[in-house]
KOLZARO-160570 format. One record per residue (C-alpha): residue number from 1; x, y, z. Coordinates in Angstrom, 3 decimals, decimal comma, padded with zeros to 6 digits, always signed. Layout:
<atoms>
<atom NUM; <X; Y; Z>>
...
</atoms>
This chain:
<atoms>
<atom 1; <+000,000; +000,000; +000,000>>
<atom 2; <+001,223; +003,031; -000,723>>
<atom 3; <-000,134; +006,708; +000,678>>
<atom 4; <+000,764; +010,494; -000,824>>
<atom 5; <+000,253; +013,341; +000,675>>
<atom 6; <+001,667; +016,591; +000,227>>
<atom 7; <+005,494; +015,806; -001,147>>
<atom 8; <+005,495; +012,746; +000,412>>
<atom 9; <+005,205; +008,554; -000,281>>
<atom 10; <+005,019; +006,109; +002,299>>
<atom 11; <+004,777; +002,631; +000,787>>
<atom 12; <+004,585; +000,337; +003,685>>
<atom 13; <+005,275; -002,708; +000,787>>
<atom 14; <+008,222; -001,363; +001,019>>
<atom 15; <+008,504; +000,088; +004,715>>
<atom 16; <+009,872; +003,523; +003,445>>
<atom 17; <+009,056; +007,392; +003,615>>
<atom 18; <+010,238; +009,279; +000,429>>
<atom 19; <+010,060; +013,017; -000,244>>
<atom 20; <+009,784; +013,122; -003,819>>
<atom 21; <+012,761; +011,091; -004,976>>
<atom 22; <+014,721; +010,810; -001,516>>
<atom 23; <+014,497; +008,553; +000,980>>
<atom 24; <+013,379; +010,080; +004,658>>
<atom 25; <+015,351; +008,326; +007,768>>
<atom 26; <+012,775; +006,740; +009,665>>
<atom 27; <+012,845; +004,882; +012,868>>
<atom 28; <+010,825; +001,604; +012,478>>
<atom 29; <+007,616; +002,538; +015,638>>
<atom 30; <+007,439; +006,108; +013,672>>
<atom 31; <+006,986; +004,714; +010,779>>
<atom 32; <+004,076; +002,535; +012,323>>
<atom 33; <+002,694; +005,155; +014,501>>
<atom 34; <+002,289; +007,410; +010,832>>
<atom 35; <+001,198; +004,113; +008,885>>
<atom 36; <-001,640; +003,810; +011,534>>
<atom 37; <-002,413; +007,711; +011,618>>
<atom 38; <-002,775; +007,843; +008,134>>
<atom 39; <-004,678; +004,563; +007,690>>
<atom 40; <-007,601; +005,939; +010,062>>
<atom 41; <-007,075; +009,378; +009,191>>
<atom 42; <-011,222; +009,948; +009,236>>
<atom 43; <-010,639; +009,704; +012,726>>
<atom 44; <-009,312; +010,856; +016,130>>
<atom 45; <-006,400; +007,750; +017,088>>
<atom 46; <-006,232; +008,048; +020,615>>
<atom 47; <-003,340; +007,364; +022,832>>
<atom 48; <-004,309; +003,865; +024,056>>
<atom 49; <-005,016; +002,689; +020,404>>
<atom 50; <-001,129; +003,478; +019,304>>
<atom 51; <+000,060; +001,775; +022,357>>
<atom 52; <-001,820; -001,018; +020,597>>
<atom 53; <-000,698; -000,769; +017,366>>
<atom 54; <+002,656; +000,213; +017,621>>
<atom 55; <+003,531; -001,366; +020,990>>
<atom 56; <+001,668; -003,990; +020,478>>
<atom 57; <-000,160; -003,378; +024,382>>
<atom 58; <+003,396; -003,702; +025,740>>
<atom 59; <+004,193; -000,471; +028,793>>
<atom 60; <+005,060; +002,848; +027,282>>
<atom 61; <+005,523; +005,818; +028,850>>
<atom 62; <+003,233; +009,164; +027,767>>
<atom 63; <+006,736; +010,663; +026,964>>
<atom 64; <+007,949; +007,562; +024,726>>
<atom 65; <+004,669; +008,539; +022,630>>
<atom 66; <+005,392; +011,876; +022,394>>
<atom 67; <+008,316; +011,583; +021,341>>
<atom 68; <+007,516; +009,472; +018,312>>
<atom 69; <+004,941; +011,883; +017,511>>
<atom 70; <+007,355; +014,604; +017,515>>
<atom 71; <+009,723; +012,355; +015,447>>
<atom 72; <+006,678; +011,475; +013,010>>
<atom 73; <+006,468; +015,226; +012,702>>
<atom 74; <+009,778; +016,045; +012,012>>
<atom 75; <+010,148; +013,310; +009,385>>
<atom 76; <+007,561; +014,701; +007,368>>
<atom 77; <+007,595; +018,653; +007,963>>
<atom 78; <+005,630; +019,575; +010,394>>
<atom 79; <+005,693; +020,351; +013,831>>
<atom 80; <+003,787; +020,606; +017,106>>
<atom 81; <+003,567; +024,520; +016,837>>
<atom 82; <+002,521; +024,171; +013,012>>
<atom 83; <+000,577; +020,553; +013,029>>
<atom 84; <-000,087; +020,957; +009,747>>
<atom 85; <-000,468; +017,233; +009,379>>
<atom 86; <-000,586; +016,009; +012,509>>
<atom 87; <-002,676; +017,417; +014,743>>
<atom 88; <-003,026; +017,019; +018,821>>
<atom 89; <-006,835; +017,204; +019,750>>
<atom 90; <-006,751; +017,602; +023,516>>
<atom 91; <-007,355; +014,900; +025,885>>
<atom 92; <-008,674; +012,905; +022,805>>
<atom 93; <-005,573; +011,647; +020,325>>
<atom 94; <-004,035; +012,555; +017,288>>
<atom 95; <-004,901; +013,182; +013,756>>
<atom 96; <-003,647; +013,067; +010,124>>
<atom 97; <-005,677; +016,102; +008,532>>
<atom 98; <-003,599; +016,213; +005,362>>
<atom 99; <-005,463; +014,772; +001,808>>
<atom 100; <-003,796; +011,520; +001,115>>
<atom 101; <-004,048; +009,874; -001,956>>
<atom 102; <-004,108; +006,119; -001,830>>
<atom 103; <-002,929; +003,460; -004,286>>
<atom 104; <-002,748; -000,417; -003,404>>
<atom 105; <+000,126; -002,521; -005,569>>
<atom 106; <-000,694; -006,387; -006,074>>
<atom 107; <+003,023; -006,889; -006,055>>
<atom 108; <+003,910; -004,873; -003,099>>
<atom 109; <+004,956; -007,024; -000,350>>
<atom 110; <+003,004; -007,442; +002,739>>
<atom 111; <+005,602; -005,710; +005,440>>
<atom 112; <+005,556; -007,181; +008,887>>
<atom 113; <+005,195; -004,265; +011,188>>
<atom 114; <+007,661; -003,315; +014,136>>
<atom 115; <+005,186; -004,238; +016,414>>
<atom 116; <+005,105; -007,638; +015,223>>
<atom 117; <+009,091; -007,936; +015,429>>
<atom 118; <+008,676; -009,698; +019,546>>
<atom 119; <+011,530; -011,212; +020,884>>
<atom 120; <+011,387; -014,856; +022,693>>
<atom 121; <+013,414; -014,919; +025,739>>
<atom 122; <+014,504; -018,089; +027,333>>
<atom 123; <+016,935; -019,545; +029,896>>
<atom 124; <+019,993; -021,836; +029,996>>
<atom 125; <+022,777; -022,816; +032,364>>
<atom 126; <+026,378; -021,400; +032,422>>
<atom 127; <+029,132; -022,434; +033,956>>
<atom 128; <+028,562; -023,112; +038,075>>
<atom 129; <+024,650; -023,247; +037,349>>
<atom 130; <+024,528; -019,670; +036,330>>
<atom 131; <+020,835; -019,041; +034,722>>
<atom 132; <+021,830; -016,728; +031,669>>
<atom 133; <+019,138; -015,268; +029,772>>
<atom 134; <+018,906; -015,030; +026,013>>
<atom 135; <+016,496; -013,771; +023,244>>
<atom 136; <+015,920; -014,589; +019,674>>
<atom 137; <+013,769; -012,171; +017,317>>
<atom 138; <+013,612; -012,022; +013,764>>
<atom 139; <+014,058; -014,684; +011,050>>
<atom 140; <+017,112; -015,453; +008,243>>
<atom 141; <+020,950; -015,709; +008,814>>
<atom 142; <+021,707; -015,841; +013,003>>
<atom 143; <+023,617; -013,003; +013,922>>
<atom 144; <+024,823; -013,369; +017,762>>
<atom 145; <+025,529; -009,673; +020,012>>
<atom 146; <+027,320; -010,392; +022,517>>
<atom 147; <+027,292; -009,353; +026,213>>
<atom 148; <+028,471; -005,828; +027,025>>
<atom 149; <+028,492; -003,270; +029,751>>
<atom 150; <+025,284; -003,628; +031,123>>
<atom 151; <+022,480; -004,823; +029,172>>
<atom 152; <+018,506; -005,854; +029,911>>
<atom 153; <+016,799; -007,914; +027,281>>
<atom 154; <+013,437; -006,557; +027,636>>
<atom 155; <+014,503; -002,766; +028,745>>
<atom 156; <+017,207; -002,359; +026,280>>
<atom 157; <+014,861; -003,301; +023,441>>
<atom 158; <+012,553; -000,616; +024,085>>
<atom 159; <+015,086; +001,868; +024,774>>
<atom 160; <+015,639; +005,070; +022,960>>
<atom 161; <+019,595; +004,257; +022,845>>
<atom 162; <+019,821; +000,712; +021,821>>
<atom 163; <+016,422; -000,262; +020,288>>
<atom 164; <+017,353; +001,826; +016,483>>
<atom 165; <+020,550; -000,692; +016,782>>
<atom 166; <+018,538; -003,674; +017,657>>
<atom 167; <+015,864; -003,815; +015,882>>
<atom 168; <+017,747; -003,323; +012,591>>
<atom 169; <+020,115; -005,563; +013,201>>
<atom 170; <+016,990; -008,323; +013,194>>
<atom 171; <+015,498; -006,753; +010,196>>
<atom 172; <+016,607; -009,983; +007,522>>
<atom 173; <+018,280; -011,874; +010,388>>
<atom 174; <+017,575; -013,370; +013,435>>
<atom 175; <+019,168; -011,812; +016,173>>
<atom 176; <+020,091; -013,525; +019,025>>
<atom 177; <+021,825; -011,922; +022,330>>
<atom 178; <+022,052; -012,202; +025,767>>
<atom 179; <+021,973; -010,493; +029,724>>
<atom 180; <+025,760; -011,656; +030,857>>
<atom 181; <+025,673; -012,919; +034,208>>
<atom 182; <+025,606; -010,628; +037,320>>
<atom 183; <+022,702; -008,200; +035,102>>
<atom 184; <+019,815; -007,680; +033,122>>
<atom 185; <+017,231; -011,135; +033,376>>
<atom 186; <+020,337; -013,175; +034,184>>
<atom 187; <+021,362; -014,138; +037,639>>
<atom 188; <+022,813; -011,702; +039,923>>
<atom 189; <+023,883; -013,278; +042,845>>
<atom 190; <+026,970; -015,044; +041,286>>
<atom 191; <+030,081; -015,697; +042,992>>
<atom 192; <+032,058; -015,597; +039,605>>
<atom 193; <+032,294; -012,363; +037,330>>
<atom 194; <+035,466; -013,003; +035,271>>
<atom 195; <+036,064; -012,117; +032,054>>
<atom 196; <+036,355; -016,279; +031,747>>
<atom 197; <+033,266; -016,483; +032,704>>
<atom 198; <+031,525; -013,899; +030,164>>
<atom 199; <+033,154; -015,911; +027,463>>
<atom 200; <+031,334; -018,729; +029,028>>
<atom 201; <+028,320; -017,238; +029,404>>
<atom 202; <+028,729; -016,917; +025,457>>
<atom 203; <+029,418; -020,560; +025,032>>
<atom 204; <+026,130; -021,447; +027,072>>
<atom 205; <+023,884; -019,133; +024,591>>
<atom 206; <+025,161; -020,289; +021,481>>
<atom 207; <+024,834; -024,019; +022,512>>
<atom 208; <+021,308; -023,418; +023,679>>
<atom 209; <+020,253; -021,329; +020,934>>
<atom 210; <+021,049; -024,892; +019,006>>
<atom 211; <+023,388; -022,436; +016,161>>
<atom 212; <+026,232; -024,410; +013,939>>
<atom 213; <+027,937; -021,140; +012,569>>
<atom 214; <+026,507; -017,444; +012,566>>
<atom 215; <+027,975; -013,911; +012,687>>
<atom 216; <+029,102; -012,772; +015,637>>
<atom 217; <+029,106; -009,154; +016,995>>
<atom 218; <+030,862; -007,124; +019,883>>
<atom 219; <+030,133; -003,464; +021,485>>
<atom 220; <+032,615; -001,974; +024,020>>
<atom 221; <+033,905; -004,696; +026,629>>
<atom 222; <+031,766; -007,460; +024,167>>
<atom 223; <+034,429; -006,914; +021,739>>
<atom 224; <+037,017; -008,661; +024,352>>
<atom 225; <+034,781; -011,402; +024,620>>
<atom 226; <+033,879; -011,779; +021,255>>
<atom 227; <+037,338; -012,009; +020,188>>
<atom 228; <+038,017; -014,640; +022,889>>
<atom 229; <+035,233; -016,745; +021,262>>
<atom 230; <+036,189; -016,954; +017,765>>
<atom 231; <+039,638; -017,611; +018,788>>
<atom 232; <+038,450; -020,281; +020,531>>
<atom 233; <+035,556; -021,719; +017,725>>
<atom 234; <+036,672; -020,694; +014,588>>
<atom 235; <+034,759; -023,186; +012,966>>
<atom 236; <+031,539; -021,160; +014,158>>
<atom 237; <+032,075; -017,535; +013,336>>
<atom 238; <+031,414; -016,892; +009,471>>
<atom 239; <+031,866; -012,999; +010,447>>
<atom 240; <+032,721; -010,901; +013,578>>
<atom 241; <+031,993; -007,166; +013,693>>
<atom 242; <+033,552; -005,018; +016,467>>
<atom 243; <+032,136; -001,969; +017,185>>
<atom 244; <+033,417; +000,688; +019,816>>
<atom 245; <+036,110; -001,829; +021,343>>
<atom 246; <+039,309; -002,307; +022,861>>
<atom 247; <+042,120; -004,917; +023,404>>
<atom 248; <+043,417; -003,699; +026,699>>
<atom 249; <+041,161; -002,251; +029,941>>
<atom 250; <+042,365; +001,168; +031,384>>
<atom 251; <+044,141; -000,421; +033,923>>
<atom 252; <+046,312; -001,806; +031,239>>
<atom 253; <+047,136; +000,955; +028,810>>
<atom 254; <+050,287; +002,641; +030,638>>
<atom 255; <+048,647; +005,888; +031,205>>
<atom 256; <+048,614; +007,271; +034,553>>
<atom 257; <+045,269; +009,541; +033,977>>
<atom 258; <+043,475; +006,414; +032,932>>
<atom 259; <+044,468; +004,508; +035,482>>
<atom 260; <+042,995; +007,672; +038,033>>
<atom 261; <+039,506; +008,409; +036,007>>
<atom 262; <+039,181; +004,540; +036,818>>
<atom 263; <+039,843; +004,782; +039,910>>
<atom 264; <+037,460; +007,399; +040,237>>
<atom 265; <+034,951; +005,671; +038,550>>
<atom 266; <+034,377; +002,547; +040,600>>
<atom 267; <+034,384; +004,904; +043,808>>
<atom 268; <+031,593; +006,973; +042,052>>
<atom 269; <+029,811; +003,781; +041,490>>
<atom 270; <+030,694; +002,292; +044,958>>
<atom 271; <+028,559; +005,605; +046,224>>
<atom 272; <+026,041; +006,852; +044,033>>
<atom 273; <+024,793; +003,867; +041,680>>
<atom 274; <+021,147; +003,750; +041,209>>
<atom 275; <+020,892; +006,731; +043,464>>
<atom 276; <+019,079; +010,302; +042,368>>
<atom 277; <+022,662; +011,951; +042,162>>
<atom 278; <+022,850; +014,723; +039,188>>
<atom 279; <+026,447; +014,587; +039,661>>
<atom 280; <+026,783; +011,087; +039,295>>
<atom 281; <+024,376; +011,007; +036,233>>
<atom 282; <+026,237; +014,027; +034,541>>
<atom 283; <+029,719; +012,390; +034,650>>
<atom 284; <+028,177; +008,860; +033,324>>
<atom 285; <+025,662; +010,127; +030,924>>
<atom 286; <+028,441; +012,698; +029,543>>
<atom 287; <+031,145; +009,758; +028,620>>
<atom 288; <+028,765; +007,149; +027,199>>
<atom 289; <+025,738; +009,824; +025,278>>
<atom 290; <+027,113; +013,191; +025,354>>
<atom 291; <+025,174; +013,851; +022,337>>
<atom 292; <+021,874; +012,449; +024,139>>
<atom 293; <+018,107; +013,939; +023,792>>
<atom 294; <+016,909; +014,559; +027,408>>
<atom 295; <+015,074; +011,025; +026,672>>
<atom 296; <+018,054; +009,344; +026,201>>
<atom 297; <+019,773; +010,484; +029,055>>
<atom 298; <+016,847; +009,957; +031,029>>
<atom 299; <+017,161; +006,084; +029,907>>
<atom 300; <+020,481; +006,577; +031,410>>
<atom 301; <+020,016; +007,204; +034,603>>
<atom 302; <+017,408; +004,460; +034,443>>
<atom 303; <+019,762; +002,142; +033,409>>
<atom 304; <+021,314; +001,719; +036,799>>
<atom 305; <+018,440; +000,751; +038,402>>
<atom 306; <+017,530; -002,043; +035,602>>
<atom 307; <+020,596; -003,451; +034,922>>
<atom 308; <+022,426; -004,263; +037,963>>
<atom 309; <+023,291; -004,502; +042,074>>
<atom 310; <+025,817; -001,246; +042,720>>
<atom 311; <+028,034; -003,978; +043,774>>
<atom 312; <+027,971; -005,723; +040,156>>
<atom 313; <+028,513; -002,680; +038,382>>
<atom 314; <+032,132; -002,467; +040,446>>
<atom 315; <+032,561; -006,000; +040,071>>
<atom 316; <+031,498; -006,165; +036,124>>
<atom 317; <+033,266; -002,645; +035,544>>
<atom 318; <+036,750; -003,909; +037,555>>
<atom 319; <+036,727; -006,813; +034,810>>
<atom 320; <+036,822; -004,381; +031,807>>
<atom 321; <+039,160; -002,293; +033,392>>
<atom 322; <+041,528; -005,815; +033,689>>
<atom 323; <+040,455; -007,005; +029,867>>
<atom 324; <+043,328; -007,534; +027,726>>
<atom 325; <+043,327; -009,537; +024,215>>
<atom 326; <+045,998; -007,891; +022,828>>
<atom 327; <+047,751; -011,252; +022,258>>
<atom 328; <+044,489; -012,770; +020,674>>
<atom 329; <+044,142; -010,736; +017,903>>
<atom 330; <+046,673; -012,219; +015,519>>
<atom 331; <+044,850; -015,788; +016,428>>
<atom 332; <+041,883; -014,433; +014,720>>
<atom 333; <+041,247; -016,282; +011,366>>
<atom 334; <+037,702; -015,116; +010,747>>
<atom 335; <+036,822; -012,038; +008,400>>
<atom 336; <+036,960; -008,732; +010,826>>
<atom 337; <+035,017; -005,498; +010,237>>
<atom 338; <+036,420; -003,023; +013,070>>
<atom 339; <+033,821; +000,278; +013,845>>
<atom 340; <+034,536; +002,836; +016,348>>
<atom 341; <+033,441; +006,793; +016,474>>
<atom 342; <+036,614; +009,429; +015,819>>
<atom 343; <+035,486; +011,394; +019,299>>
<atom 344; <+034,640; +008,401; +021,671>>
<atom 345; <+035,044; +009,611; +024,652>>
<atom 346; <+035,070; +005,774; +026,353>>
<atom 347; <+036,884; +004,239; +024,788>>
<atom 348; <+039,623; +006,272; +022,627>>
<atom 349; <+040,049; +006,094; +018,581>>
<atom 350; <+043,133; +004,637; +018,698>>
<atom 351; <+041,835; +001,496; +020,126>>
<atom 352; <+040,246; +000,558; +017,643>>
<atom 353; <+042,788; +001,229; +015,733>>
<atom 354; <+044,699; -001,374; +017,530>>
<atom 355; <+042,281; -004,076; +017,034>>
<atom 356; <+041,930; -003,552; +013,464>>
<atom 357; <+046,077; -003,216; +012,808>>
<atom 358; <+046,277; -006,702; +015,160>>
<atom 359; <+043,930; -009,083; +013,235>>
<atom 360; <+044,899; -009,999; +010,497>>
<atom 361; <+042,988; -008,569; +007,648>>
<atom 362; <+040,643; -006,678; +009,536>>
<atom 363; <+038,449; -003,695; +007,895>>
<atom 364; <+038,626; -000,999; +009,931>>
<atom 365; <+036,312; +002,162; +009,534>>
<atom 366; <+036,272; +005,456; +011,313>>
<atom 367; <+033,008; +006,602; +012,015>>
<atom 368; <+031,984; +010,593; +012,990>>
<atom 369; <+030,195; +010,907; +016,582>>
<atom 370; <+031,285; +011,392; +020,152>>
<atom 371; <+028,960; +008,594; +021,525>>
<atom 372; <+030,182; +005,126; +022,503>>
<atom 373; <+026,549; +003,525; +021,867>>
<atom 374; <+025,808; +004,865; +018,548>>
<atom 375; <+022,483; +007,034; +018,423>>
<atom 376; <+020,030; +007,112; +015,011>>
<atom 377; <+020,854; +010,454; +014,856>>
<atom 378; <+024,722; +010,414; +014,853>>
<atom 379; <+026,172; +011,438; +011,989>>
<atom 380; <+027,943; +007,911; +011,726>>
<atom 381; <+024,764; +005,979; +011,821>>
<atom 382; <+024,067; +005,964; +008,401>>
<atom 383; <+027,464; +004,935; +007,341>>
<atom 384; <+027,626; +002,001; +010,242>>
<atom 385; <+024,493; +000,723; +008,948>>
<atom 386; <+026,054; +000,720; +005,057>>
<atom 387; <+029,159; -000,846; +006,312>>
<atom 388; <+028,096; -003,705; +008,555>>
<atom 389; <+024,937; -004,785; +005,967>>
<atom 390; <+027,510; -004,930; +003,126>>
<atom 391; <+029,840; -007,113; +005,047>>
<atom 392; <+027,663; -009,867; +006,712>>
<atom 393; <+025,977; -010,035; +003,242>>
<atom 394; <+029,283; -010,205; +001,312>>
</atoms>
């Protein structure tokens, strides 16, 4: 199906917003919330009905909604001053008041909408009879994320940091990943939290999941671990992206001021974790999304409440700091693509560098951005997504 209005096309056959000849950047629950606007367009859509259809009933904050709205507005040119063609009716719903021509294709494919995209989450066993929890969504070639600093399978999924990321990535593929042990769905009260132990945790998934060979990929510290794993089963990694990582912890670089913003990191952690400290929040948010929306920073804070004990985030965080697979890297015999941003302010440029220049044959591309987790509206985002679909399809 296919809908026009003013300059505009959305063809939901296939899921994309043009304005005239040019593809609009869309984030997938926008594109549903305007699919479903425009589809009932005779009508008020009020706020519990999008929950529905773009959530699929699942809990969303008021502010989540509003901020797709505002998104849905932006992507098409209008605005909540203007609402030219979407338009707020108070304490009722939303709108679509623009004409909108529509034309039906036979041969346009039937899209399956974001809300449709649900993950399965399940349980298995890791080492010492650790319950890690995993998730598979999506259909087509596996591609495995592994474990990083902090994750939840159920918040991170509906988060405005990782969910642009995420759900991609299981657009054409099924993704499977995973809540490393000591956070997330995964046991918490473990008395091992080694980086041994992650790559375990690793082991356990992909044996569970039932998977022969798929792609593997790595963010921050799940680059380490990543690595670790396809040195160890080469026969099972077809392709292993790295994105934002490092061979050695900050512990282990040589440099005296990383050593002492480390240091002072696990004692800000030891004291304000999870608490409603705006200096805490400030430092963390500012390293990891310094280039955050409000939202997004908001998620932040969030995060350490969700994701962990204060005493797992030292414990967890003390392992990164300690990580070093510097002598790894020339083991690796599987095709590399290395990604990290030019301004990280985690985890420096150069080390990425350093992974790419020690695996042998490795791709390595610079992207532009000063966040560690990549946001849909970096400038690099674009590019990542161009780079890491070409390579796990070549």
């Amino acid at each position: 199906m296919r809908y026009e209005f003013d300059d505009f096309v959305l063809d939901t056959g296939r899921v994309e917003l043009r304005r005239g000849s040019k593809p609009v950047d869309i984030e997938p629950q926008v594109f549903d919330l305007l699919v479903h606007l425009i589809a009932n367009q005779d009508r008020v859509v009020s706020s519990e009905e999008l929950f529905d259809a773009v959530w699929a009933g699942r809990i969303v904050s008021l502010s989540t909604l509003t901020s797709r709205i505002n998104a849905a507005r932006k992507a098409i040119g209008d605005s909540g001053a203007r609402q030219k063609l979407i338009k707020t009716v108070p304490r009722r719903g939303y709108r679509f008041t623009a004409e909108v021509i529509t034309a039906s294709d036979e041969t346009d494919a039937v899209p399956e909408p974001e809300s449709a995209l649900r993950q399965e989450i399940s349980f298995c066993t890791s080492g010492n009879n650790v319950r890690i929890a995993y998730a598979k969504v999506g259909s087509g070639p596996p591609l495995v994320k592994a474990g990083n600093w902090l994750n939840h399978l159920e918040y991170d999924w509906e988060s405005p940091v990782w969910s642009h990321m995420l759900k991609w990535m299981a657009g054409g593929r099924q993704l499977i990943r995973y809540d490393a042990r000591g956070n997330g769905l995964s046991d918490w009260d473990v008395q091992d939290i080694s980086f041994d132990a992650f790559v375990r945790d690793l082991e356990a998934v992909v044996d569970a999941a039932g998977l022969k060979r798929f792609a593997l990929f790595g963010a921050s510290q799940g680059c380490a671990v990543s690595i670790a794993y396809a040195v160890k089963h080469p026969e099972r990694v077809s392709k292993l992206v790295l994105y934002g990582g490092f061979a050695r912890g900050r512990r282990l670089r040589g440099d005296g001021v990383d050593i002492e913003q480390a240091e002072a990191m696990i004692t800000l952690m030891r004291t304000g974790w999870g608490q409603e400290n705006p200096a805490f929040r400030q430092i963390f948010t500012s390293l990891f999304v310094p280039g955050g929306t409000p939202e997004q920073m908001a998620w932040f804070n969030d995060l350490q409440r969700n994701t962990t004990s204060p005493d797992n985030a030292v414990r967890i965080r003390l392992v990164s700091d300690y990580m070093d697979v510097l002598k790894l890297l020339p083991q690796v015999k599987v095709p590399t693509l290395v990604l990290h941003c030019r301004d990280d302010a985690v985890q420096p440029f150069e080390e990425g560098r350093i992974l790419a220049a020690g695996i042998p044959g490795a791709r390595f591309v610079g992207l532009e951005g000063q966040n560690h987790l990549i946001l849909e509206t970096d400038p690099g985002w674009g590019k990542f997504q161009e780079e890491v679909a070409a390579f796990l399809a070549g």
